[in-house]
MISELO-799721 format. One record per atom (N, C-alpha, C, O): y, z, x; residue in three letters. Coordinates in steps of 0.02 Angstrom, whole numbers, plus 32768, in hexadecimal, padded with zeros to 4 digits. Layout:
N
YZXALA/...
This chain:
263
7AB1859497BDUNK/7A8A856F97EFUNK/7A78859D9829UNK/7AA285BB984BUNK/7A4385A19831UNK/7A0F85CC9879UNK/7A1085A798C1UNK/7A0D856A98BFUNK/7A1585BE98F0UNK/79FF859F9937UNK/79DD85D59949UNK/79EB860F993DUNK/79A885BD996DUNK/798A85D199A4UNK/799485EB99E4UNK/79A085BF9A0DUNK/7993862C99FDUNK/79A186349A41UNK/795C861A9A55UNK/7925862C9A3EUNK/796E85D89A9AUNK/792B85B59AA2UNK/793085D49AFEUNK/78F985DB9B19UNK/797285E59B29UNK/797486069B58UNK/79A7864F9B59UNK/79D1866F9B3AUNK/797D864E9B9BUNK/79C886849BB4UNK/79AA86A49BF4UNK/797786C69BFEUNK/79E786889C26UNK/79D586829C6EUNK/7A1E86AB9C8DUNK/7A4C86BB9C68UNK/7A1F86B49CC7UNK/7A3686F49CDBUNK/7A7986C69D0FUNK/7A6C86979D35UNK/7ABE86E39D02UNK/7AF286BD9D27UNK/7AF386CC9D75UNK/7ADB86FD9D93UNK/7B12869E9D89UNK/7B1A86D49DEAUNK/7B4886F49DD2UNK/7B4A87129E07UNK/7B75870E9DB1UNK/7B9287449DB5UNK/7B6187909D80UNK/7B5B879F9D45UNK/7B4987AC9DBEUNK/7B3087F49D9BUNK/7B3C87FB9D4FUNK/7B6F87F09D30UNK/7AF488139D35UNK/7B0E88309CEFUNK/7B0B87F19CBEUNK/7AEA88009C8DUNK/7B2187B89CBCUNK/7B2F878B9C8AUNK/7B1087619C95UNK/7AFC87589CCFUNK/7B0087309C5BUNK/7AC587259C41UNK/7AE886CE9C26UNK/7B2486C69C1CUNK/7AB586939C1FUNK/7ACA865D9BF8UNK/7AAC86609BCBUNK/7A7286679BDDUNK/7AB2865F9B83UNK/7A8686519B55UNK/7A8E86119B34UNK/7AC585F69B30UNK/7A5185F39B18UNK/7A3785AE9B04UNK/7A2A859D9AB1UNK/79EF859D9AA0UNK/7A5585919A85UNK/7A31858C9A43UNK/7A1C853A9A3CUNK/7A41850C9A4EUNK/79D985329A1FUNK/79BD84FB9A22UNK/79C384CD9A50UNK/79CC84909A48UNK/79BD84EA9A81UNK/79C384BE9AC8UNK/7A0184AE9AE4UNK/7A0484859B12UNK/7A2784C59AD3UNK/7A6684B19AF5UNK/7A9F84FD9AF9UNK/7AA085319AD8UNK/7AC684E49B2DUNK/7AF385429B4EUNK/7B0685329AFCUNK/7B0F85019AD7UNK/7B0685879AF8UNK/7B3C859E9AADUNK/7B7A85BD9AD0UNK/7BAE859B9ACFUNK/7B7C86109AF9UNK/7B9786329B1DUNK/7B72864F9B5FUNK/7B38864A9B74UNK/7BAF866F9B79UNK/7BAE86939B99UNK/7BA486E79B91UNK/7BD286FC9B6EUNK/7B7F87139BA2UNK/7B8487589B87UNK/7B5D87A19BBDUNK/7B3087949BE4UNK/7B6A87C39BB8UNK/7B6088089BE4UNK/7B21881E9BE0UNK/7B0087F99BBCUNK/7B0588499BF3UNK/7AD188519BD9UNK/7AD088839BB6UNK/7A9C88939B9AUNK/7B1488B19BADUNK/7B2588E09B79UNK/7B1888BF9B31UNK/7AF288D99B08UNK/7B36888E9B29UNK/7B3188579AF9UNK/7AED885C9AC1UNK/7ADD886A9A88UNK/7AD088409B11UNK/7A8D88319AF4UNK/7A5C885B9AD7UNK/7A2E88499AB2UNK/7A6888969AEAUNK/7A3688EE9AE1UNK/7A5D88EA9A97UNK/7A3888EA9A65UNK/7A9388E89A90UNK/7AC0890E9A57UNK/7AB388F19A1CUNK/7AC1890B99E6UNK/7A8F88AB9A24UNK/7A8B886099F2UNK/7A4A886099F8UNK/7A33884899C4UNK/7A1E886F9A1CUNK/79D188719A08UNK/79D0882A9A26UNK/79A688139A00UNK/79E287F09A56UNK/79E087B79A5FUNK/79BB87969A8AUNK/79D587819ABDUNK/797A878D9A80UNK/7938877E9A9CUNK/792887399AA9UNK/795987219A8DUNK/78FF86F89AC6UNK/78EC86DB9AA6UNK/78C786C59A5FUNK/78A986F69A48UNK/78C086919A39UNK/78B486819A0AUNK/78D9869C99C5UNK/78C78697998AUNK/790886B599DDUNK/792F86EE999DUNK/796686AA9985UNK/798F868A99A5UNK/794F86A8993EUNK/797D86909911UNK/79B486AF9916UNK/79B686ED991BUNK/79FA867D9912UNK/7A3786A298EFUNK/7A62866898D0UNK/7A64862C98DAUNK/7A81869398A9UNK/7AAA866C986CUNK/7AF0865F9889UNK/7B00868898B4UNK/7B188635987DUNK/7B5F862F9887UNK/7B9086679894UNK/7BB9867298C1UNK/7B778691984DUNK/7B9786D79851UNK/7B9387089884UNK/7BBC872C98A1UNK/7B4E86FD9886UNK/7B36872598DAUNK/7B4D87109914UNK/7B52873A9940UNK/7B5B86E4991DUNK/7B5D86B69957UNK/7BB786D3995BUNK/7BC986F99988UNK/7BDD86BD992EUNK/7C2286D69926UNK/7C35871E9938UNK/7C66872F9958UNK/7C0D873D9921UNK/7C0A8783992DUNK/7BFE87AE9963UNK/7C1587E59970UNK/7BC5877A998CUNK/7BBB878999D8UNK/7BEB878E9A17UNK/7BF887B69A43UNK/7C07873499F9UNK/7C3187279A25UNK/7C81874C9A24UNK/7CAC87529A50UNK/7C7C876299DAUNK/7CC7878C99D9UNK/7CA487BD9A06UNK/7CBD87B09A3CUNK/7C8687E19A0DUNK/7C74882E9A28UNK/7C71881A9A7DUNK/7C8A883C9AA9UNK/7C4F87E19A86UNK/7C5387DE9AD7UNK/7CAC87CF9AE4UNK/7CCD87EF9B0DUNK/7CC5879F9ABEUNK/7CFF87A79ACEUNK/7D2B87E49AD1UNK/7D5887D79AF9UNK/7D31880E9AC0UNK/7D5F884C9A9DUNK/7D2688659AE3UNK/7D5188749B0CUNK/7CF6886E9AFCUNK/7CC1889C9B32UNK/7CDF88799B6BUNK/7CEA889D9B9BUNK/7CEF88419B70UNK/7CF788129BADUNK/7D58882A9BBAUNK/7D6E88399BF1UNK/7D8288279B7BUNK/7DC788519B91UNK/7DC388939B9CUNK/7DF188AE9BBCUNK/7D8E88B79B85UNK/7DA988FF9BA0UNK/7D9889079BDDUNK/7DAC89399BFBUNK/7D6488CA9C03UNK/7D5888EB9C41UNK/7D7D88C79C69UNK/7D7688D39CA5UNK/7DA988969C58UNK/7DEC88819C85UNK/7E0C88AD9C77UNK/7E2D88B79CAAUNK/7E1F88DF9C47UNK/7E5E890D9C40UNK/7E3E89469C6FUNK/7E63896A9C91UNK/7E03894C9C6FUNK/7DF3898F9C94UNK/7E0789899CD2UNK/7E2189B49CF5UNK/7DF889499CE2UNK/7E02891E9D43UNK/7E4B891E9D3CUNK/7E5E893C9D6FUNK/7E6E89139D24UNK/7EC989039D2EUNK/7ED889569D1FUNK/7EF6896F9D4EUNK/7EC989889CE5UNK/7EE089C99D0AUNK/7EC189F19D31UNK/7ECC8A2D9D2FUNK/7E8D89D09D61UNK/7E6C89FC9D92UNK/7E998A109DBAUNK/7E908A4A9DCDUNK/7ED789ED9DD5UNK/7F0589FA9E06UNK/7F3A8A329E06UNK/7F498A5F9E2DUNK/7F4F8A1F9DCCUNK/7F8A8A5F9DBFUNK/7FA18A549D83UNK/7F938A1E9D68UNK/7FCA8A869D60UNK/7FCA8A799D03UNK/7FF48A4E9D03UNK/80228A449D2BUNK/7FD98A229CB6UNK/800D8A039CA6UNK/801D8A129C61UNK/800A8A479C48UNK/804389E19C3DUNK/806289F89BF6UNK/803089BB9BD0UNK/800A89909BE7UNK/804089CC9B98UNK/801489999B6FUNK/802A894C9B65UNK/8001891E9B63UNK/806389429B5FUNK/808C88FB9B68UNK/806A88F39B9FUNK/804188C89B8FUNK/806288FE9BD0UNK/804F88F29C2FUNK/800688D59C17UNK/7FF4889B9C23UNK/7FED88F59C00UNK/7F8688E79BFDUNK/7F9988BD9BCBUNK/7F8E88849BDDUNK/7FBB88C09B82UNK/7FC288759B66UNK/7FCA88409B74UNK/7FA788129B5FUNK/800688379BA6UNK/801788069BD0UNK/7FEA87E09C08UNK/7FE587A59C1BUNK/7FCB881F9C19UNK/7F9787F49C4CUNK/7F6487DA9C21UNK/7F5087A49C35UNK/7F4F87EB9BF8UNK/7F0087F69BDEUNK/7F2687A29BAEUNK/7EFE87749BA8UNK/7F55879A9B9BUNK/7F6E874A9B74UNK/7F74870E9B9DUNK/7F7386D29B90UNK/7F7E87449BEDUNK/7F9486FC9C17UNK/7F4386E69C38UNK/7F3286B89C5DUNK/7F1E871B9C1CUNK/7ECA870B9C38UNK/7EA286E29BF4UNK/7E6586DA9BF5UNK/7ECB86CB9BBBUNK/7EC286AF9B8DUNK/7E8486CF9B6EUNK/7E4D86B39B71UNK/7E90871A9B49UNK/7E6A87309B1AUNK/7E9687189AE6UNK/7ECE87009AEAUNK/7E6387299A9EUNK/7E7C87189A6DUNK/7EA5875F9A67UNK/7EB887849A94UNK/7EB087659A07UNK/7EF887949A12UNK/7EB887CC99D8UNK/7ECC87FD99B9UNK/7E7A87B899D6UNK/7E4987EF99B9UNK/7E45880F99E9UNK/7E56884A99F0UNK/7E2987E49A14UNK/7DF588119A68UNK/7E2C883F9A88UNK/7E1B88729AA5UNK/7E6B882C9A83UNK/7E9C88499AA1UNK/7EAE88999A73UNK/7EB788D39A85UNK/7EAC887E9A44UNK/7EBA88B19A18UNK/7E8488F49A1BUNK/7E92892F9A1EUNK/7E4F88DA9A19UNK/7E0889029A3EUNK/7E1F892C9A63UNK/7E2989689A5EUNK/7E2789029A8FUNK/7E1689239ADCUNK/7E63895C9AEDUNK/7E6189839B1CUNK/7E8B895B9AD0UNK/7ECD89749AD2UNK/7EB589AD9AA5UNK/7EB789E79AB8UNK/7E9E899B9A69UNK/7E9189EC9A39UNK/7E668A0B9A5EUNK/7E7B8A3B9A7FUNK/7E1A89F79A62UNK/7DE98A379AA8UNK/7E198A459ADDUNK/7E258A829ADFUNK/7E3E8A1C9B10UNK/7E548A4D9B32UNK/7E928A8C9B2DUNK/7E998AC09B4CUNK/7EBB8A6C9AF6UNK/7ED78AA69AE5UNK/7EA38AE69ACEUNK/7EB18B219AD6UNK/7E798AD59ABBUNK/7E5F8B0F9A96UNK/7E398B3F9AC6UNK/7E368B7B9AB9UNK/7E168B229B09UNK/7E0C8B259B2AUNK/7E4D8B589B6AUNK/7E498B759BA0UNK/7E818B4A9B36UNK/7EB48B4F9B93UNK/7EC68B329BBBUNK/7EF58B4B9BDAUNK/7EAE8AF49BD0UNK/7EB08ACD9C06UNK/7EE98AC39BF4UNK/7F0C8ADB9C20UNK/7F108AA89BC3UNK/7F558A929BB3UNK/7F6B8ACC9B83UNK/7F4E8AE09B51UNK/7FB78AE79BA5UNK/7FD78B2C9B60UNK/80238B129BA7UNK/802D8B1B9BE3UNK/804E8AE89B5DUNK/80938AD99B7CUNK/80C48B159B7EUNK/80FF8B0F9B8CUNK/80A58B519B6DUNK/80DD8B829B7AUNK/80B28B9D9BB1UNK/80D08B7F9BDDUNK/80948BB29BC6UNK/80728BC59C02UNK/80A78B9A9C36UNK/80CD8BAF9C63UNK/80968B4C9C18UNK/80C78B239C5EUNK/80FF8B3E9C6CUNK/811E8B3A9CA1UNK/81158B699C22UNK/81608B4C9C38UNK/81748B7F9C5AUNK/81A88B7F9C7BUNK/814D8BAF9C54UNK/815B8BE29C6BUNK/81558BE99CAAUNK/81758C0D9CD0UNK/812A8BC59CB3UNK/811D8BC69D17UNK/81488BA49D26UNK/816A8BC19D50UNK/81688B529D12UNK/81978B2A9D2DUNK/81E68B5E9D2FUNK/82038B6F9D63UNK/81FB8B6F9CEDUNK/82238BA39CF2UNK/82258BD19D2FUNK/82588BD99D51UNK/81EE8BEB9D3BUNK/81FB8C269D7AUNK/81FC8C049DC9UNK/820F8C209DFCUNK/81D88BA79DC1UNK/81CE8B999DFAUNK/82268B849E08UNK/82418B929E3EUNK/82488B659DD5UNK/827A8B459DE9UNK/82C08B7A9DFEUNK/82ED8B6E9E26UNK/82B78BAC9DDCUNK/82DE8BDD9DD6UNK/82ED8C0C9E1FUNK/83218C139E3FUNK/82998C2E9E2BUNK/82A48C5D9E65UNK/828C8C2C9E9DUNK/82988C479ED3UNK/82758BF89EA5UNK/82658BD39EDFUNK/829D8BAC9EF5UNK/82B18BAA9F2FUNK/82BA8B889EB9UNK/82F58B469EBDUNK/833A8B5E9EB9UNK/83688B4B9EDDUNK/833D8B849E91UNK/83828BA19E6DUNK/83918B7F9E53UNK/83CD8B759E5BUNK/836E8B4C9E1BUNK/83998B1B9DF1UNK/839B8B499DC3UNK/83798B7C9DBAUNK/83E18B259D97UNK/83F18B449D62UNK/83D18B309D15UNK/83B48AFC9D07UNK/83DE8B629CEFUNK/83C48B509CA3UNK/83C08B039C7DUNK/83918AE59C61UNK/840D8AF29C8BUNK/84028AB39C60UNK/83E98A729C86UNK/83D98A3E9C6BUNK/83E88A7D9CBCUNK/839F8A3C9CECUNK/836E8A4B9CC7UNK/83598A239C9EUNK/83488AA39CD2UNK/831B8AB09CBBUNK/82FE8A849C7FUNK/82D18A5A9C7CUNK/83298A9E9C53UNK/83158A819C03UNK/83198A479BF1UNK/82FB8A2F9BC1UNK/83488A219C22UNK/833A89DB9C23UNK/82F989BF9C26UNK/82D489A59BFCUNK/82F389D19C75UNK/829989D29C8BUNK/826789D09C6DUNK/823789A89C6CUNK/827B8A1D9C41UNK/82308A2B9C23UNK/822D89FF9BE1UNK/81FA89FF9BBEUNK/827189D39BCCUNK/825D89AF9B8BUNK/8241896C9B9FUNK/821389529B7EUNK/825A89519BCFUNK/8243891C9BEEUNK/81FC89299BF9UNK/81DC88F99BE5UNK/81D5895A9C12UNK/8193895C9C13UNK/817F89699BC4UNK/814389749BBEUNK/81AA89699B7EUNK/8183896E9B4EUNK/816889B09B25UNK/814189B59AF6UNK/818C89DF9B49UNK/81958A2A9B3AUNK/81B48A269AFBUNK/81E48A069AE7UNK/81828A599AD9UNK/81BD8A559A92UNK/81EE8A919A93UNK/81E68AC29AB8UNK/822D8A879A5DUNK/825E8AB69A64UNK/82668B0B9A6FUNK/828B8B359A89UNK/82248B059A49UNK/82218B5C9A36UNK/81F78B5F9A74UNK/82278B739A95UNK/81CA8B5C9A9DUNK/81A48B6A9ADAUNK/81DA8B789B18UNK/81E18BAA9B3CUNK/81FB8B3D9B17UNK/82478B2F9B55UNK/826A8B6F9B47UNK/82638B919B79UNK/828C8B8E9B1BUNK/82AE8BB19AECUNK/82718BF49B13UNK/82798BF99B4FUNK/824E8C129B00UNK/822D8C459B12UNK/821D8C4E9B48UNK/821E8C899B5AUNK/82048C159B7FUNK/82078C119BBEUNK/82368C449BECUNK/82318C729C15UNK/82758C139BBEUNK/82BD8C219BEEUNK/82D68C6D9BDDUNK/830E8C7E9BEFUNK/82B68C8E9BC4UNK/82D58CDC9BAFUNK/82B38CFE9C03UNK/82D18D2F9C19UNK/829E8CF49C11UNK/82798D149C49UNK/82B28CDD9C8CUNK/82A68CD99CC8UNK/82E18CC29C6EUNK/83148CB79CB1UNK/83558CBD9C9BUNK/837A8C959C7EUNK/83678D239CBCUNK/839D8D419CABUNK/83CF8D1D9CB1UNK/83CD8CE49CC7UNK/84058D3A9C9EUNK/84628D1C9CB6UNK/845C8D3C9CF8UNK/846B8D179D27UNK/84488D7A9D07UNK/844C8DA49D43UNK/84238D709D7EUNK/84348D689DB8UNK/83EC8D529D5DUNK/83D88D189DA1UNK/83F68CED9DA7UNK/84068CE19DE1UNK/840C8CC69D7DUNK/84368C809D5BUNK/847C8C9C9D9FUNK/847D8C809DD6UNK/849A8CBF9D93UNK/84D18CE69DBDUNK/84CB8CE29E00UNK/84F18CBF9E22UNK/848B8D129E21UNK/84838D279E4CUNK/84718CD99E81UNK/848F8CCF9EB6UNK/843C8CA89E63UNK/84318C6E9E74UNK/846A8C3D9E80UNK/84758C249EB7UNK/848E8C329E47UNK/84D68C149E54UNK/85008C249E82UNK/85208BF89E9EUNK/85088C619E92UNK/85408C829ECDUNK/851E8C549F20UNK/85378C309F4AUNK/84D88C739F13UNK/84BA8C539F4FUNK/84B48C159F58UNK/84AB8C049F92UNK/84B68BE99F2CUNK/84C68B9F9F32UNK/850F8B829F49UNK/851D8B599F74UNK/85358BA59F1EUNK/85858BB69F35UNK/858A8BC19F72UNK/85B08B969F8AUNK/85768BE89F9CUNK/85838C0A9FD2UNK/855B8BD8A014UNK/856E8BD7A04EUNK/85268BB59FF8UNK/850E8B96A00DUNK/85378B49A02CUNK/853F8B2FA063UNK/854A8B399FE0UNK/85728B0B9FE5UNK/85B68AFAA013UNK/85C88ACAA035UNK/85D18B37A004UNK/86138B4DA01FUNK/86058B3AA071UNK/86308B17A08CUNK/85DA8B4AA08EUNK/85DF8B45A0CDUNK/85BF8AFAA0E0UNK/85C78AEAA11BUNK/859B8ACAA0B6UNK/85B88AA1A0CBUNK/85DB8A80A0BBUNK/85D58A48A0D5UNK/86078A85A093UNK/86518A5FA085UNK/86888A7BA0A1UNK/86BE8A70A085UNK/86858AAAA0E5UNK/86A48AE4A101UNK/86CF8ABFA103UNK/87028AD3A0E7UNK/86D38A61A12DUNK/870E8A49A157UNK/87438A2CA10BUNK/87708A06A11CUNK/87418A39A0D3UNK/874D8A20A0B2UNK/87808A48A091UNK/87708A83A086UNK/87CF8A30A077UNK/87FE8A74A065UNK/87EB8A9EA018UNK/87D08A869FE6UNK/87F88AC2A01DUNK/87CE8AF79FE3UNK/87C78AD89F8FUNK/87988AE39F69UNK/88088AAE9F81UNK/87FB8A789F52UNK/87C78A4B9F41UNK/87AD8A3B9F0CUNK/87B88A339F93UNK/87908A059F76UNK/87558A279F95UNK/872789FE9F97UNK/87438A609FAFUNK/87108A859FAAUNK/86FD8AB39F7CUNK/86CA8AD49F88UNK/87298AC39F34UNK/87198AD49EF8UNK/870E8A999ED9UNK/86D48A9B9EC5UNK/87268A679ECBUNK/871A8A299EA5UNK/86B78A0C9EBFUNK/869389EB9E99UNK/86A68A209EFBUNK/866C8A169F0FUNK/863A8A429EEAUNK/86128A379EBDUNK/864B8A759F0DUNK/861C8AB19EF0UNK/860D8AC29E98UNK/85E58AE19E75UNK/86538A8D9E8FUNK/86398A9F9E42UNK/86148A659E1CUNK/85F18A6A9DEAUNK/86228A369E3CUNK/85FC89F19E3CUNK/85A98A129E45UNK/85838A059E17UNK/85978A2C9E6BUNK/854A8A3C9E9BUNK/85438A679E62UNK/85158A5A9E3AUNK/85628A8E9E59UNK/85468AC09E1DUNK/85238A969DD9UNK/84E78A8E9DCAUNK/855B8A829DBDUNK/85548A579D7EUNK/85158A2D9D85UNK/84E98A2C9D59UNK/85118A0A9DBFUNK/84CC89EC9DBAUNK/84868A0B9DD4UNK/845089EE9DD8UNK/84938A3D9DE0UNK/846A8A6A9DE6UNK/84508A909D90UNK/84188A9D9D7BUNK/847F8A969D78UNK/84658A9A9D2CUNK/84928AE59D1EUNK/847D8B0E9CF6UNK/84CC8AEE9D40UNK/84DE8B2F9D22UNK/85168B1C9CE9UNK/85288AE19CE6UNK/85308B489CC0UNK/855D8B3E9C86UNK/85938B5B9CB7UNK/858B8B859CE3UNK/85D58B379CA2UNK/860C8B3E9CAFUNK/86348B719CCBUNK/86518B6E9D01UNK/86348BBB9C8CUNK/863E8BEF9C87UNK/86138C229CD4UNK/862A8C4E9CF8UNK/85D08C029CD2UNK/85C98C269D0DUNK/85DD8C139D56UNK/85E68C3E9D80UNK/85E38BC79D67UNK/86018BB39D99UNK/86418BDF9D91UNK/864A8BFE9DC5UNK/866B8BEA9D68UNK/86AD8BF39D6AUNK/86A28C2D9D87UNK/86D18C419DA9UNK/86708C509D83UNK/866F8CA29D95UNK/864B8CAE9DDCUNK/86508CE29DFDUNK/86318C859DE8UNK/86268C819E21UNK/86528C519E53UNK/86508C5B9E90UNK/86718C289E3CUNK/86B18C249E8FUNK/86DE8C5E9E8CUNK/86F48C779EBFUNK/86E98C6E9E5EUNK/872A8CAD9E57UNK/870A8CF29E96UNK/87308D1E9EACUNK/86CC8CED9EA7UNK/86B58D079ED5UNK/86948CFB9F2EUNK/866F8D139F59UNK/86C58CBE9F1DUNK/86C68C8A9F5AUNK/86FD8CAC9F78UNK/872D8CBE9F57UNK/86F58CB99FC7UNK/87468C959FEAUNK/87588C639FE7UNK/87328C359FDAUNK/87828C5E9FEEUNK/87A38C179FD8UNK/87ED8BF2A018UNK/88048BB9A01EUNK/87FC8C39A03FUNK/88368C4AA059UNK/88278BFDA0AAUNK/87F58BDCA0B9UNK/885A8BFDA0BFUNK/88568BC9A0E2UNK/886E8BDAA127UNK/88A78BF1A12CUNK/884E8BD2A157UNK/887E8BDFA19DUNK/88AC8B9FA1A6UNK/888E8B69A1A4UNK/88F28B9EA1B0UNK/89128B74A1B5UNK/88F98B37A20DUNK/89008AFAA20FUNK/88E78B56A234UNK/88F58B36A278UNK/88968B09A263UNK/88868AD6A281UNK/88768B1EA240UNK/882C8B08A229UNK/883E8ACBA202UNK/88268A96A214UNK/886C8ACDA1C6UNK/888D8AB9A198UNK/88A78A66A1C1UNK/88A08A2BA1B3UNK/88C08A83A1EDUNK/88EB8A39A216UNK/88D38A1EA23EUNK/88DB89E1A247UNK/88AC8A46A265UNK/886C8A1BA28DUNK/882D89EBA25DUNK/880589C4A276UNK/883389FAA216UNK/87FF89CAA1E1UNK/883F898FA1CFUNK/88308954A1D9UNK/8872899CA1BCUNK/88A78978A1AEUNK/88AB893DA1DEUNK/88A88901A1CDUNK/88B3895BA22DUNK/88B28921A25EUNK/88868906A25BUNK/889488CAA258UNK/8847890FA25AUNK/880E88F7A26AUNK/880388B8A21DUNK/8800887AA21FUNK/880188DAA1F0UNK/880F88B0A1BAUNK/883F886CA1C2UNK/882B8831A1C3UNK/8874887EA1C6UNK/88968846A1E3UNK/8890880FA20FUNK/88A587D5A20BUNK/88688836A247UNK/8868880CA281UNK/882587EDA26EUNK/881187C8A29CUNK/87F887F0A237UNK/87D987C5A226UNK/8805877CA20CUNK/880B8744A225UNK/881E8798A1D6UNK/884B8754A1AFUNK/887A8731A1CCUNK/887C86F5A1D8UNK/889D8759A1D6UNK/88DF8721A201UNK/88D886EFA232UNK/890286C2A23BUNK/88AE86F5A24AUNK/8890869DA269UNK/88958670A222UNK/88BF8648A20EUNK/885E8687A209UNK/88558668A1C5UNK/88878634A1A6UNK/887D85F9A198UNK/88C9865FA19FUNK/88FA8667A17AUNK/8933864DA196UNK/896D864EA180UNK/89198631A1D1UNK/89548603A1EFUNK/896285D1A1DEUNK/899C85BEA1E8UNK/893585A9A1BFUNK/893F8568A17FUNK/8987856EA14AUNK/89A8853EA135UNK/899385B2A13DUNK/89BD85AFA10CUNK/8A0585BEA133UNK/8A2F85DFA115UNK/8A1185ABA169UNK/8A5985B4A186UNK/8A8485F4A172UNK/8A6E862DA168UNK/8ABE85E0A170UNK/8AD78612A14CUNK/8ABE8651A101UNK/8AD58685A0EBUNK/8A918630A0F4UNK/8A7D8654A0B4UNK/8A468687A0DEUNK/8A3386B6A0BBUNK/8A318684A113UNK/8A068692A12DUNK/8A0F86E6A132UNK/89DC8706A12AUNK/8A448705A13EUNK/8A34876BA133UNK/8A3C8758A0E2UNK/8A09876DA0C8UNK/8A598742A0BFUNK/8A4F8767A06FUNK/8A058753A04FUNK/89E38773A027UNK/89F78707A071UNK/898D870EA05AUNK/897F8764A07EUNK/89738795A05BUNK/89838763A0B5UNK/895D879EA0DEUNK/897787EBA0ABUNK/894A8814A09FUNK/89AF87F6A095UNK/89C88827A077UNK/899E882DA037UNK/898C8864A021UNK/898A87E2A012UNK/896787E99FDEUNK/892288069FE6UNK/8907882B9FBDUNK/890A87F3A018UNK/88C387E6A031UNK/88B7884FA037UNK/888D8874A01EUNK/88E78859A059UNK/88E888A3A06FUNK/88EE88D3A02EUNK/88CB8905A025UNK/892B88B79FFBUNK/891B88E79FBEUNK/88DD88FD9FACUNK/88C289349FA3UNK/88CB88BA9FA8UNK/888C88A29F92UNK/885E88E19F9AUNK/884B89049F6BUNK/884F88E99FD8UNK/8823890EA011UNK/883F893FA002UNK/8826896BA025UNK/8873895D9FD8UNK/887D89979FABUNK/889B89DA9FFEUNK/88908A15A00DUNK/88BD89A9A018UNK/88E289CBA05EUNK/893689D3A035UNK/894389B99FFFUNK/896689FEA05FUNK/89B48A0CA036UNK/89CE89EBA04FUNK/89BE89D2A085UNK/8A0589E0A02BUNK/8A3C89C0A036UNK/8A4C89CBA085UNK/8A2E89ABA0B1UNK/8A808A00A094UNK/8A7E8A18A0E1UNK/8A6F89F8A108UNK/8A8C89CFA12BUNK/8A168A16A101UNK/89ED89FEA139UNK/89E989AAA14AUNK/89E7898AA17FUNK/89E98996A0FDUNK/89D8894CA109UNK/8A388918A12CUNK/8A4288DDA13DUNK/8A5A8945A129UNK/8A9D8920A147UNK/8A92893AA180UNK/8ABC8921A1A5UNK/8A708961A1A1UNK/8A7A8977A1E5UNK/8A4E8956A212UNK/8A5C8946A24CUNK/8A098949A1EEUNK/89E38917A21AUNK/8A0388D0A21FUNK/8A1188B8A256UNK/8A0F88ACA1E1UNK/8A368879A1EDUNK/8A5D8869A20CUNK/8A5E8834A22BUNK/8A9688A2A20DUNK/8ADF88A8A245UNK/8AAB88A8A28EUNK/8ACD8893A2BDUNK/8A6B88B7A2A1UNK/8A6B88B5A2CCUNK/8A58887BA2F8UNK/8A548877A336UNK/8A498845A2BBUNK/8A2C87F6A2CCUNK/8A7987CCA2F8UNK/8A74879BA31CUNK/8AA187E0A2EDUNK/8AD987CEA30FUNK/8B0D878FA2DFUNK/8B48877CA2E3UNK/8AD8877FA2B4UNK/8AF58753A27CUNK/8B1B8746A245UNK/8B1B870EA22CUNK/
């Protein structure tokens, strides 16, 4: 079966066009469209044609949303899939518009990863396994992530960690060296480093404690809680003694502040 293109009148948005078969809207289309299809008035077309058009404006109409969504800065191809599904293309047009621009360049997920790799690394100091988390969550495949990350030494992985360490350390200064390694290695780990290298980097921590620093955090600690802790009467220094282990302070210290509550 044939229709008639009986119009074709020009949209307010630049460039695109309404077209009319036998008097009534068929589509919408570009005027790329129209040059490429020969699509004039009075021009017969068949079903097939008509099908054929509209696949091509569609699959023309996603690549130039994908071109507009990576005008900004790269993304990965899951990223332009995701948008380009939640803009309800079909999964042809999508498929289109994803193969030209790879081929094109506009999209190459090891390019990304490679930049995200160097951004997170020498800018952030996060560690590897955030990294690779990251980059699968954006849809990176294994072997790209994997090649990326050769270009982020142990010697940076190291050098970055110490400085996060060191970082850390000072502000968990008021805190006794226990539970300011138990921190620092906490910050690490979620930072994305493996185990083995945290371990190698506090071993290059001070760690040493001034005692009179030591008892001035102790009091102060205390003299938060023990108001608190007046509810429990008599039980009231062995809560506080617990409370203080806790806070990873010594034995010693923690009978000497107490002895000094008068209680």
């Amino acid at each position: 079966m044939t229709k008639k293109i009986t119009k074709i009148s020009a949209q307010k948005i630049h460039g695109r066009y309404n077209l009319e078969l036998d008097g009534k809207f068929a589509f919408g289309t570009t005027e790329m469209t129209l040059i490429k299809f020969g699509l004039a008035k009075n021009r017969e077309l068949d079903d097939q044609e008509v099908s054929t058009i509209k696949k091509f404006e569609e699959s023309a109409r996603a690549l130039s949303r994908g071109l507009t969504f990576l005008s900004h800065h790269l993304r990965t191809e899951k990223e332009l899939r995701d948008k380009l599904r939640s803009q309800h293309f079909d999964a042809e047009a999508i498929d289109s518009a994803v193969t030209h621009l790879k081929e094109e360049k506009y999209i190459d997920d090891r390019i990304y990863a490679e930049n995200f790799v160097h951004t997170q690394a020498r800018l952030l100091s996060v560690g590897p396994l955030v990294i690779s988390r990251k980059l699968q969550a954006l849809g990176i495949a294994p072997a790209d992530i994997q090649a990326a990350m050769q270009d982020y030494k142990t010697d940076n992985q190291a050098e970055n960690a110490l400085a996060l360490a060191e970082k850390f350390q000072k502000h968990y200064a008021k805190n006794p060296a226990m539970i300011q390694r138990q921190k620092i290695n906490q910050a690490l780990y979620g930072k994305g480093y493996d185990a083995d290298l945290i371990k190698t980097v506090l071993e290059k921590l001070d760690f040493s404690e001034d005692p009179d620093v030591q008892l001035e955090n102790a009091r102060r600690v205390l003299a938060r809680i023990w108001p608190r802790y007046s509810k429990y009467g008599r039980e009231r220094p062995y809560k506080a003694r617990q409370y203080l282990y806790g806070k990873g302070f010594s034995a010693e210290l923690i009978e000497k502040v107490i002895g000094e509550q008068g209680d």
